[in-house]
C-alpha positions as CSV (number, residue, x, y, z in Angstrom):
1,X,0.0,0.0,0.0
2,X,1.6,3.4,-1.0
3,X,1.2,6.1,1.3
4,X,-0.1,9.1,1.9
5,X,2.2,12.1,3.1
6,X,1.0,14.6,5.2
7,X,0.8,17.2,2.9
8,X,-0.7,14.7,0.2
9,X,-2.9,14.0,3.3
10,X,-4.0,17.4,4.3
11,X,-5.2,18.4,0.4
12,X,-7.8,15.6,0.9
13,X,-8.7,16.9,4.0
14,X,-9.5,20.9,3.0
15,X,-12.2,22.7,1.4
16,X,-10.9,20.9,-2.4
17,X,-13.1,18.9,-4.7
18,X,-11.8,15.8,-6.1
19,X,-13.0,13.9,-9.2
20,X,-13.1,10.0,-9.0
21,X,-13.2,7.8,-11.8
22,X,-14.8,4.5,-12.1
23,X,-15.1,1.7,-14.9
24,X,-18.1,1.4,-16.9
25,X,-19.4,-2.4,-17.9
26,X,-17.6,-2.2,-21.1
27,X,-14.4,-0.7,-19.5
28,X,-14.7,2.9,-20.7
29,X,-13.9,5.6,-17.6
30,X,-16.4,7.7,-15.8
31,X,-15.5,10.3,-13.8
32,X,-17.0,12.6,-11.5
33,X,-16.4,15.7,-9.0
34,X,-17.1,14.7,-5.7
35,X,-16.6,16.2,-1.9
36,X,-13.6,14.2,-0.6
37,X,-12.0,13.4,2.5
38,X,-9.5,10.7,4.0
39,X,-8.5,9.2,7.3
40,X,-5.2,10.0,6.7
41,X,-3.8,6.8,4.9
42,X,-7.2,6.0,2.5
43,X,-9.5,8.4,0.2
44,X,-13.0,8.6,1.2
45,X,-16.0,9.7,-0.4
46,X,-19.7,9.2,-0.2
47,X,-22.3,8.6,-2.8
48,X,-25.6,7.2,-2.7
49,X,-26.6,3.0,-3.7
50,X,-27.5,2.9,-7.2
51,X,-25.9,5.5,-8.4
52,X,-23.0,4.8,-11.1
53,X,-20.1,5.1,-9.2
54,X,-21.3,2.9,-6.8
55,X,-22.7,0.5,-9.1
56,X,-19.1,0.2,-11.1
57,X,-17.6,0.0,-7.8
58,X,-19.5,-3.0,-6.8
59,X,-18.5,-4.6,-10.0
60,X,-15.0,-3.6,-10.4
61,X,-13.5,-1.9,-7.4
62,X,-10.6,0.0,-9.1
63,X,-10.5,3.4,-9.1
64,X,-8.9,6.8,-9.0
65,X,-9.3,10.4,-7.7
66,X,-7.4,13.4,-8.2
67,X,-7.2,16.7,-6.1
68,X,-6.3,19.9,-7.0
69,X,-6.4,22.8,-4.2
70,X,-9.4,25.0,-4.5
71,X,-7.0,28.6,-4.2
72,X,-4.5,27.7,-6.3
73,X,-4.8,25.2,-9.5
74,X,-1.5,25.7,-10.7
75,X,0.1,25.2,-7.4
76,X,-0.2,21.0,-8.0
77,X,-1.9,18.0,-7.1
78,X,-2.4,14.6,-5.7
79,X,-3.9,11.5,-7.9
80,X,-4.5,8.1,-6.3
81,X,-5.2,5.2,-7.5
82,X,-6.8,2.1,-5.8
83,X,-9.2,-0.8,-4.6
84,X,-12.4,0.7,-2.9
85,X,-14.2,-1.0,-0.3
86,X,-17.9,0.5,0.3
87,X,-19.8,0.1,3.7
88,X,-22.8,1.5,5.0
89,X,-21.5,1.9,8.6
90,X,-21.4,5.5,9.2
91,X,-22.1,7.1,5.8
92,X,-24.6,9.4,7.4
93,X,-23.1,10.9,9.7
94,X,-19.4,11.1,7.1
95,X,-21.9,13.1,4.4
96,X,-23.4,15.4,7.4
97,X,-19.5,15.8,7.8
98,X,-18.7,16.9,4.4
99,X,-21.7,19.3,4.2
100,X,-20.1,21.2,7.2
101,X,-17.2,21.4,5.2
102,X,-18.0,22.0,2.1
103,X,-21.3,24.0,2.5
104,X,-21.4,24.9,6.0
105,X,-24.3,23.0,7.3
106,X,-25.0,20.9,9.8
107,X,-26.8,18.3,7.8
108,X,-26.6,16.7,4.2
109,X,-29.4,18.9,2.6
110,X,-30.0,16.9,-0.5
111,X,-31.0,13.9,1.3
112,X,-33.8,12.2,-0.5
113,X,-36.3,10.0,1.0
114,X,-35.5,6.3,1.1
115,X,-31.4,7.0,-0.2
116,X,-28.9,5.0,1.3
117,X,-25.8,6.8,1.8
118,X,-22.3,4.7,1.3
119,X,-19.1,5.5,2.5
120,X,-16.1,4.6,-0.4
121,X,-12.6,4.2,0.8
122,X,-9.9,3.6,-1.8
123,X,-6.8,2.2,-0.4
124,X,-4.0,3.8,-2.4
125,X,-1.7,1.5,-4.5
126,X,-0.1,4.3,-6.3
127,X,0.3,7.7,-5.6
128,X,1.3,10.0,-8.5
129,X,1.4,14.3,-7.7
130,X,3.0,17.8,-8.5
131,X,3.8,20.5,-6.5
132,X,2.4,18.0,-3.3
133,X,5.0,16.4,-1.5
């Protein structure tokens, strides 16, 4: 498992949107901005069951985000690559988490009745970056 580094680590953890990309049936990519996050050695996000990044997921569990910090674009960025795993322990409470820091409230507004939120944690393999030691 590759590894993180702090500074790697803290550009999943700030206020920066990161776009994950999954494999469609027939192998083609599919990518997609997400809010982002990580426990310090894996990438998390959340996304909702049946949606298609959590339908290729279940199929083929390689993937890959990238993050660029939100103030500065140019200043690098931080790709990993990976197996997910997707559990359903916790996922509500991880989006309420994300909407605090992304949009400043206390609790997922866009919660639909009946969605099941999922928790998606890839465990890096390679890590690949610019300007983010």
């Amino acid at each position: 498992m590759a590894k993180l580094t702090e500074k790697q680590a803290e550009l999943f953890r700030g206020r920066n949107w990161g776009t994950v990309t999954t494999l469609r049936k027939d192998g083609s990519p599919h990518s997609t901005p997400v809010w982002i996050d990580t426990d310090g050695e894996s990438v998390l996000f959340n996304t909702a069951i049946g949606r298609a990044k959590e339908r290729h997921l279940r199929r083929d569990p390689r993937a890959s985000v990238v993050v660029l910090p939100a103030e500065d674009q140019q200043s690098g960025y931080v790709s990993v690559t990976g197996t997910a795993e997707i559990t359903e322990e916790g996922a509500l409470d991880h989006i309420n988490k994300l909407a605090k820091k992304y949009i400043g409230q206390d609790e997922y507004p866009y919660l639909q009745p009946g969605e099941r939120r999922v928790i998606v944690k890839i465990t890096p393999e390679k890590i690949d970056g610019m300007g983010v030691e």
